[in-house]
C-alpha positions as CSV (number, residue, x, y, z in Angstrom):
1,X,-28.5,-47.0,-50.4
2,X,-27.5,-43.9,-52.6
3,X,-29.7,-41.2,-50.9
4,X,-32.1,-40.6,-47.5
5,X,-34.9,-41.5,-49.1
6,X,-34.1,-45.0,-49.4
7,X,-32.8,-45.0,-46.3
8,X,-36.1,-43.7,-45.2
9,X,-37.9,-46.3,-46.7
10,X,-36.2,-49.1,-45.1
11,X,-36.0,-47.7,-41.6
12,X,-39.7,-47.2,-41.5
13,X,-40.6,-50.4,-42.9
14,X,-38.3,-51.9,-40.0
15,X,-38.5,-49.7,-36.6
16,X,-40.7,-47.7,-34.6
17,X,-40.0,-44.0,-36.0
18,X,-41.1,-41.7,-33.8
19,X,-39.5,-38.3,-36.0
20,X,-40.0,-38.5,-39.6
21,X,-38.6,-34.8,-41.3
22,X,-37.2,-34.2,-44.1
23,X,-33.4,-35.3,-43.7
24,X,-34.0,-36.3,-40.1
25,X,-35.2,-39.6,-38.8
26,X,-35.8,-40.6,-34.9
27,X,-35.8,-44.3,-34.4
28,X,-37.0,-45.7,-31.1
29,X,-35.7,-48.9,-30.0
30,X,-37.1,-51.7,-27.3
31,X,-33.9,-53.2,-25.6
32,X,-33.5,-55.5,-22.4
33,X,-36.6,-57.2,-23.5
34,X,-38.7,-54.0,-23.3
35,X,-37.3,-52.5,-19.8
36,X,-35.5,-50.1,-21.8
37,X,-35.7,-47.4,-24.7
38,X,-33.1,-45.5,-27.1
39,X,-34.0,-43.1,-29.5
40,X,-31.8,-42.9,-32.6
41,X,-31.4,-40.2,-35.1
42,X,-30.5,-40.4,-38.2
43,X,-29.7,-37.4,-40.7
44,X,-27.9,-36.2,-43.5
45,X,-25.0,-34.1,-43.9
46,X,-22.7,-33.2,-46.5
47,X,-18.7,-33.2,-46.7
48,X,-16.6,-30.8,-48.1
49,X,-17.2,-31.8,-51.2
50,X,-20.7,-31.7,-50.8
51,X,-20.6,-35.8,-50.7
52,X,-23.3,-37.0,-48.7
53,X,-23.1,-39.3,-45.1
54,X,-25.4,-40.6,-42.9
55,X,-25.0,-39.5,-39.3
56,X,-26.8,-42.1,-36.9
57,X,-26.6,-40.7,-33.3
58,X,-28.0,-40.5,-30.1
59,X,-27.8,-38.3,-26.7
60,X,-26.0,-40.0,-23.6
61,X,-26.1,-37.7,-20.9
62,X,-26.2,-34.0,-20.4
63,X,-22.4,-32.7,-19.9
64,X,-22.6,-31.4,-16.8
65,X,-21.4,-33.8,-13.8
66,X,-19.9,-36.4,-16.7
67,X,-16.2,-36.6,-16.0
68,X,-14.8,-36.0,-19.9
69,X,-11.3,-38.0,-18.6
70,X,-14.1,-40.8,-18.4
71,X,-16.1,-40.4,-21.8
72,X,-12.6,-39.9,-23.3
73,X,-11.4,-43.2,-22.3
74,X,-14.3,-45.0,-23.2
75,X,-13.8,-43.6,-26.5
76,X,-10.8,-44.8,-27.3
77,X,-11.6,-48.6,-26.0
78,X,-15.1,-48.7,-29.1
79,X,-14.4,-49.6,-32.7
80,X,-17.1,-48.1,-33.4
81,X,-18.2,-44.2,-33.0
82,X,-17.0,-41.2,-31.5
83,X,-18.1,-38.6,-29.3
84,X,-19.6,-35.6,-29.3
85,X,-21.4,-32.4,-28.0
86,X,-24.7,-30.9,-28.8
87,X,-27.1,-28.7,-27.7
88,X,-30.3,-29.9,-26.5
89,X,-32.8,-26.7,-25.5
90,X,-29.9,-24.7,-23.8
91,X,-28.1,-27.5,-22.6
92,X,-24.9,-29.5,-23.6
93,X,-24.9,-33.1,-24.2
94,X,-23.0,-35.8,-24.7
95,X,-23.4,-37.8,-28.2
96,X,-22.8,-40.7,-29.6
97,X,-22.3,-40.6,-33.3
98,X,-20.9,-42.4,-36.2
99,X,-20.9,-40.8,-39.9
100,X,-21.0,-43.4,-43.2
101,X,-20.9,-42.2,-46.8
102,X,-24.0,-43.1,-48.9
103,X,-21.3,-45.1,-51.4
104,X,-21.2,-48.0,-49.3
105,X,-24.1,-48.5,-47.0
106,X,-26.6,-51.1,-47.9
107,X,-29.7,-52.1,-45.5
108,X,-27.9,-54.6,-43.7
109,X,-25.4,-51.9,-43.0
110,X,-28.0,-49.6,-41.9
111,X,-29.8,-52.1,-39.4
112,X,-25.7,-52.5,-38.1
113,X,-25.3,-48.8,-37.5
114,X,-28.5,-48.6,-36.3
115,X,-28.8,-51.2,-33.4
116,X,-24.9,-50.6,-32.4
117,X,-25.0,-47.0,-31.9
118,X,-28.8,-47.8,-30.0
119,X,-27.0,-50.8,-27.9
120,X,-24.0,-49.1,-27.0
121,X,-25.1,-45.7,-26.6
122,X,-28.1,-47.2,-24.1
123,X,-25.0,-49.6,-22.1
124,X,-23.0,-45.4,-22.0
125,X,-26.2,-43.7,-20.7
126,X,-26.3,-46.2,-18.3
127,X,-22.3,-45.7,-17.1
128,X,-22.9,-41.9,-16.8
129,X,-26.7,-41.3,-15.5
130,X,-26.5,-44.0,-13.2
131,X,-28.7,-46.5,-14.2
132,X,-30.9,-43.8,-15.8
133,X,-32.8,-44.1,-19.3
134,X,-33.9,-40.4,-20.2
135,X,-33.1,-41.3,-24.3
């Protein structure tokens, strides 16, 4: 995959897309059989040297009430992704995100990003909303 468009053009031949910009996918995914629902995004960005990544993210939790001594932690235990904050209409929450170079994704690495970002950001949204599925 050298470039969003062919990332494009797997992701909507294999998920429910439910955002489809330019530079900006949202992927919807069915897990727990169906009881529950995730929303991905996926979008490009450029380093420094104007390299491109894929970032594949999605929102946890707003910030308020989350104890960050808590999301910290659980950061540090994943191999995979990291943490962050955005801003969703006027209010600050927390991400999960994880940022791969074009050079050395292929599909199956997509789908890998892709479900583990949607699995594991769903099991955190869980930990800090109580049970909750708002994303």
């Amino acid at each position: 995959m050298q470039n969003f468009e062919q990332i494009r053009a797997h992701v909507l031949a294999h998920y429910t897309v439910r955002t489809n910009d330019p530079y900006l996918l949202g992927v919807e995914l069915s897990l727990d059989q169906g009881a529950r629902r995730q929303t991905i995004y996926l979008t490009e960005m450029q380093d420094d040297d104007a390299r491109p990544f894929l970032r594949v993210s999605t929102a946890i939790a707003p910030i308020t009430g989350v104890d960050a001594r808590r999301a910290l932690h659980f950061n540090w235990a994943q191999r995979v992704g990291y943490l962050a904050l955005s801003d969703l209409d006027g209010v600050p929450y927390l991400n999960l995100c994880e940022n791969r170079p074009y050079a050395s994704l292929t599909a199956a690495e997509v789908d890998r990003i892709v479900l583990e970002i949607g699995g594991l950001g769903d099991r955190m949204e869980r930990s800090f909303s109580a049970g909750g599925d708002l994303f």
